[in-house]
N, C-alpha and C positions, 0 to 999 in steps of 0.2 A: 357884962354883955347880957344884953334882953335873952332868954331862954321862949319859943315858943311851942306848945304842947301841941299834937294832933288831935281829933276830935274822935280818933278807934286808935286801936291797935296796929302796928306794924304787919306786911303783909306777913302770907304763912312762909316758914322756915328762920322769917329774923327775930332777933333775941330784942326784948322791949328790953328798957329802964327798969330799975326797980319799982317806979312809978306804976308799972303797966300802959306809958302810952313814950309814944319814939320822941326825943325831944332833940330839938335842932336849935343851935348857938345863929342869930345874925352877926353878919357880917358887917364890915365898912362898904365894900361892893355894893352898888346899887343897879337889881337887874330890872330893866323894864317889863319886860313881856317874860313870865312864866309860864311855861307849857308842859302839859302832862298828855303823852300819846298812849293811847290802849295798843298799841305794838311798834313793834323795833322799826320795821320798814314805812308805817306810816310818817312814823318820827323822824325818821331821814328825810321824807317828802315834806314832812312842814318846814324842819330847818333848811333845807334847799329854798323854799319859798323865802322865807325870812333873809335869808341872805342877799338872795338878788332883790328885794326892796330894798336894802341898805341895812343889816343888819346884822352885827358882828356875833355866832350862835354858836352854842356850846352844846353838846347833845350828851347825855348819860343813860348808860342802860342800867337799869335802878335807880333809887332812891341811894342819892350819898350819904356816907356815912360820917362826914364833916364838912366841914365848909367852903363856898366856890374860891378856889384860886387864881379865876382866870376876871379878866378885864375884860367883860362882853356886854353886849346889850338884851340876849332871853337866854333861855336855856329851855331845851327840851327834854324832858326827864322819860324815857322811854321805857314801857312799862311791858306785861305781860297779862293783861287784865281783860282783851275783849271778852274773852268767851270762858271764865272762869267764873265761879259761884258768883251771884249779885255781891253777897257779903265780904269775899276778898277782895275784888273791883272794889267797892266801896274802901278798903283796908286800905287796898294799896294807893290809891291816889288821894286819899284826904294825909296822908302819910307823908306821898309828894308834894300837895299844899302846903302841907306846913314845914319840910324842906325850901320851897319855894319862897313862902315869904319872911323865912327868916333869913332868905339872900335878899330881901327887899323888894320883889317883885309886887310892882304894883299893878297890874292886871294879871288875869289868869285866862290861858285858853287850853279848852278841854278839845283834844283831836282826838275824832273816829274817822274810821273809812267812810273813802268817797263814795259806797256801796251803802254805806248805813247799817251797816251789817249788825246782826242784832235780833233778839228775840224779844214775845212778849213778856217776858221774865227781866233783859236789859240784853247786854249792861250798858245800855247810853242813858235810859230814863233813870235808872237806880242813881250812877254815878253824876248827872247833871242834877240831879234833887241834891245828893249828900255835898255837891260843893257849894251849890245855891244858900242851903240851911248856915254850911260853914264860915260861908264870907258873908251872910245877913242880907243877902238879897233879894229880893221879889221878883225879879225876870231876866232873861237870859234868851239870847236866840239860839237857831240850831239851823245849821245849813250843811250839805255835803260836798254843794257844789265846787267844782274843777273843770271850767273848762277848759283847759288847755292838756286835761286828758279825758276830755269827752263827758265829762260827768256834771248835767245842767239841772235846774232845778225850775218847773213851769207849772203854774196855780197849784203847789204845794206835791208837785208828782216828781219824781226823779226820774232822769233821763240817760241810758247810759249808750252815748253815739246817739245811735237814731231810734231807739226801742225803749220802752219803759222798763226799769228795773225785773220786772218779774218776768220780763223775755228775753234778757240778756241771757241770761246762763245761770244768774249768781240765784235760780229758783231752788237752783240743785247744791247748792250750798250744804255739803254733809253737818255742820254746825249751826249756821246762822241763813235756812233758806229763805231768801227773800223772796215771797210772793204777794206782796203787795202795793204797790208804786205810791200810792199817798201817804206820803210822810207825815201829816196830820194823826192820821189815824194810826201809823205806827208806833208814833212817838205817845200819842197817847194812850196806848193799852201799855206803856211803861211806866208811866209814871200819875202822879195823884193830880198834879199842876194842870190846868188850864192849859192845852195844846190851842195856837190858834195861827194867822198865814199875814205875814206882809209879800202882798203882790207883787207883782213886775210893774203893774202901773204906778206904786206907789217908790219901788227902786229904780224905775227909768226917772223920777223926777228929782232925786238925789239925796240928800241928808237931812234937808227940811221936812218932806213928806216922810221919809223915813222914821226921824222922830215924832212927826206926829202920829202915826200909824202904831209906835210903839208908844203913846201916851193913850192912844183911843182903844191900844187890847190890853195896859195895864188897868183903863176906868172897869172894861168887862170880866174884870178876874182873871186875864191869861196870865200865866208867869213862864211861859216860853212860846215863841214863837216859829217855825219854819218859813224863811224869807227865800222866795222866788231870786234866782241869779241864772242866767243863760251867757253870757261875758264874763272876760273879765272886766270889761266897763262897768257891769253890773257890779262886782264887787269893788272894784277903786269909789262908784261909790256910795258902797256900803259902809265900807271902814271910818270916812268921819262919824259919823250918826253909833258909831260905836266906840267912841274916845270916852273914856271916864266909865265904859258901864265892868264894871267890877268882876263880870265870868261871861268870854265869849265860847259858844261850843260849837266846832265847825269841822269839816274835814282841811285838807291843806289849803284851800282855793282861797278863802279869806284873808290869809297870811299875809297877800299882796297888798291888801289894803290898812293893814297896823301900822309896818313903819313910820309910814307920814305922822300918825298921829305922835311921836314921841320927837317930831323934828329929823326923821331922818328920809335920805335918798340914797338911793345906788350909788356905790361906789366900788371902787378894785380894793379901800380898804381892808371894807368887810367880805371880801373872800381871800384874803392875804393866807396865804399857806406857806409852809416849809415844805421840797420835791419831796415827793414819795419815791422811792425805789424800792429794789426789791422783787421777787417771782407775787404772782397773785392767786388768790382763792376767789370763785367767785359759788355761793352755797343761796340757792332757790328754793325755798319752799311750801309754796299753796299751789293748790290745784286748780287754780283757776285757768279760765280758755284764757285768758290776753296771755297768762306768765306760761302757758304749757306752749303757747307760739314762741314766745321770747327765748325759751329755752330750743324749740326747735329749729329757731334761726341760729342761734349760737354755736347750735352744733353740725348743723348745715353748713357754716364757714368753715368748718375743718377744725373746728377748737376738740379736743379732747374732751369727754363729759361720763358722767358716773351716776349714773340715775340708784338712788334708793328706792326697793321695792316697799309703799306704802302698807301694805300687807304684812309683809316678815316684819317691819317695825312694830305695827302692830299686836304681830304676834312673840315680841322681845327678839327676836332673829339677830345677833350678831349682823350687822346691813355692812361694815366699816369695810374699804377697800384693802385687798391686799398687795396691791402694788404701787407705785410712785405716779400721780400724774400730775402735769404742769399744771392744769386749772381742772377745777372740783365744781362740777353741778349736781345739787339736789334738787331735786325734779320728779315733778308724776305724769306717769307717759299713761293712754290709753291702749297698752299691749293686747289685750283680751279682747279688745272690742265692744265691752262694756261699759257703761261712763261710771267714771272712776265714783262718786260718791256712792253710788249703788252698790258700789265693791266694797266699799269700806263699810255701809251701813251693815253686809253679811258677814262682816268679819267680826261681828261681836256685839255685845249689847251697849259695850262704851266708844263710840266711833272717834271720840277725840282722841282716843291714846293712836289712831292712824295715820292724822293728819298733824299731830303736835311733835315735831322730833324731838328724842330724849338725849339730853347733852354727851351721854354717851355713845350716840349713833354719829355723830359729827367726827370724822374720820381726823387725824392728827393734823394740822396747817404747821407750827411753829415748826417741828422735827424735820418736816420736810421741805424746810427754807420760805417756807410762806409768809412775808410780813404785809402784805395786805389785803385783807376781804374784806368782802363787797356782799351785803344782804338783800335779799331782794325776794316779793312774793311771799309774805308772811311767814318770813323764817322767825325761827324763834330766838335769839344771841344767842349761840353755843358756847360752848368751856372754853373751847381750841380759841377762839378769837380773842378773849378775854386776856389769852396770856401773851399776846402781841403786844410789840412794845408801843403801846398809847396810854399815855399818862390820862388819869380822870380825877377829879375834884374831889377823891378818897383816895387816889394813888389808886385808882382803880380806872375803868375803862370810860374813855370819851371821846367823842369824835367834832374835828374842827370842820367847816362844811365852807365849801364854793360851790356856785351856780352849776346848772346842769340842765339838764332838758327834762321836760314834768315826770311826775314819777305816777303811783297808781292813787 
């Protein structure tokens, strides 16, 4: 069997080859569409996409440690790399690449937040250079857009509802403050490549103009581009004019328009599941306004909920509940009256250790009869879910996915 090598080292904590680089046996399996998401909850929103275009999706949190065992059409390999050093980003997903194509994936899509979220450091510009170099490519687009949760993209400025990115809220972003709506210009204080814009007028007129707009900014040196989409007409069609190009990088909104390209359509197939039973977890966590509503509806219906103070995490505080409750929300509420990233920025010089929960603050699910949770709002996989009974393509952890209503 073909052996293929990564192009770095495996992320931090796993053990390389004697080689020094992670090496992955292929498969007879042959997966269409490989996906690599810089977080857990994003990677649930793509593979929910993929599915309801027709798409049989397999979801893993990490990089497996052998080979896929399942009969699917992509996989989405769900990482922990937004907002970590450029260098381990870069680690970890050229790691999932080469996981990836030695299940046979013959395109690769790189998913970040529909928010763009990201500094001039990256990790979208770092990690879309290192897969460009990887796969021998010269250009690759970059879209965020999702409209069917608000998030549009017009003459290259992102849109979230009816206000451009750096008034929505996500300014105050204690990690990745986004203050600046043109995407051009974001994406290019990350990276070295030629930033440049397919319009709306050039994506209202469909796959034609599409490629030639991508043949007239590869003549000018661009090797990424940010493409205007306000629909999802916009993307259905985007997606031909993107059949064959080797690394697409997009938030979940694009996802609708791949399937076609591999011959497929909606079906009940591809959301064929086994019942779920069992009590539920349901574990939140970013701080953002839409997921701080979500959580305050949840608990407005009368559900039970357990909010983790962001602070004592921060400060190693034992957070874990000491009593039994039917459903589990982690959650950042604005108790003080202060908007929370301000509180986190006073609470130290390293603000991510506030907002990043550590596997041991993740209260017990499995002891307490919990066989299913539900992530949501930039949690990070904790330990407790890992050891629920779902088999993953290591004998470790992965999720089958059916349609749903758009996520973030």
């Amino acid at each position: 069997m073909k052996k293929i090598l990564s192009a770095a080292g495996p992320p931090q904590g796993a053990k390389a080859p004697s080689g020094g680089s992670a090496v992955h046996e292929v498969t007879s399996v042959g997966v269409r569409l490989g996906c690599i998401a810089d977080d857990f909850t994003g990677a649930t929103d793509l593979a929910n996409n993929l599915v309801r275009a027709g798409m049989r999706v397999v979801q893993t949190i990490g990089v497996p440690a052998g080979p896929l065992d399942a009969e699917v059409d992509a996989v989405v390999v769900a990482l922990k790399s937004r907002t970590v050093a450029p260098a381990d980003a870069i680690a970890q997903s050229l790691d999932a690449l080469a996981w990836l194509q030695a299940q046979g994936a013959r395109q690769i899509y790189f998913k970040y937040c529909s928010t763009f979220d990201s500094t001039a450091q990256g990790n979208i510009g770092p990690v879309t250079e290192a897969l460009m170099d990887a796969l021998k490519t010269d250009f690759s687009i970059a879209t965020p857009a999702f409209p069917d949760n608000g998030r549009t993209v017009f003459k290259g400025h992102l849109f979230v509802g009816e206000v451009l990115l750096n008034e929505s809220g996500m300014q105050n972003h204690p990690l990745t403050p986004m203050t600046d709506p043109n995407l051009v210009r974001v994406l290019q204080a990350q990276t070295r490549r030629k930033v440049g814009l397919i319009d709306h007028k050039a994506v209202a007129q469909g796959e034609t103009a599409i490629r030639a707009s991508i043949d007239a900014l590869r003549a000018h040196g661009v090797g990424v581009a940010i493409v205007d989409a306000v629909s999802n007409d916009d993307l259905l069609r985007l997606g031909p004019a993107l059949k064959g190009m080797p690394l697409v990088t997009a938030g979940s909104g694009v996802a609708i328009g791949l399937p076609a390209n591999f011959g497929l359509a909606p079906s009940p197939q591809a959301s064929a599941l086994p019942p779920a039973s069992g009590l539920q977890a349901v574990v939140s966590g970013s701080c953002s306004v839409a997921t701080n509503k979500q959580v305050a509806h949840f608990i407005a219906a009368g559900c039970p909920a357990f909010a983790v103070d962001p602070l004592r995490l921060a400060a190693g505080d034992d957070v874990r509940p000491h009593r039994a409750l039917p459903r589990l929300v982690r959650g950042a509420d604005e108790h003080d009256g202060r908007p929370l990233p301000d509180r986190l920025r006073r609470a130290g010089p390293r603000p991510r250790q506030g907002v990043e929960p550590r596997p041991q603050s993740a209260p017990p699910l499995r002891p307490r009869g919990r066989q299913r949770a539900a992530g949501g709002g930039g949690v990070r996989p904790p330990q407790e879910p890992r050891r629920l009974p779902r088999p993953g393509a290591d004998g470790g952890p992965r999720a089958r996915h059916r349609p749903s209503g758009a996520g973030a």
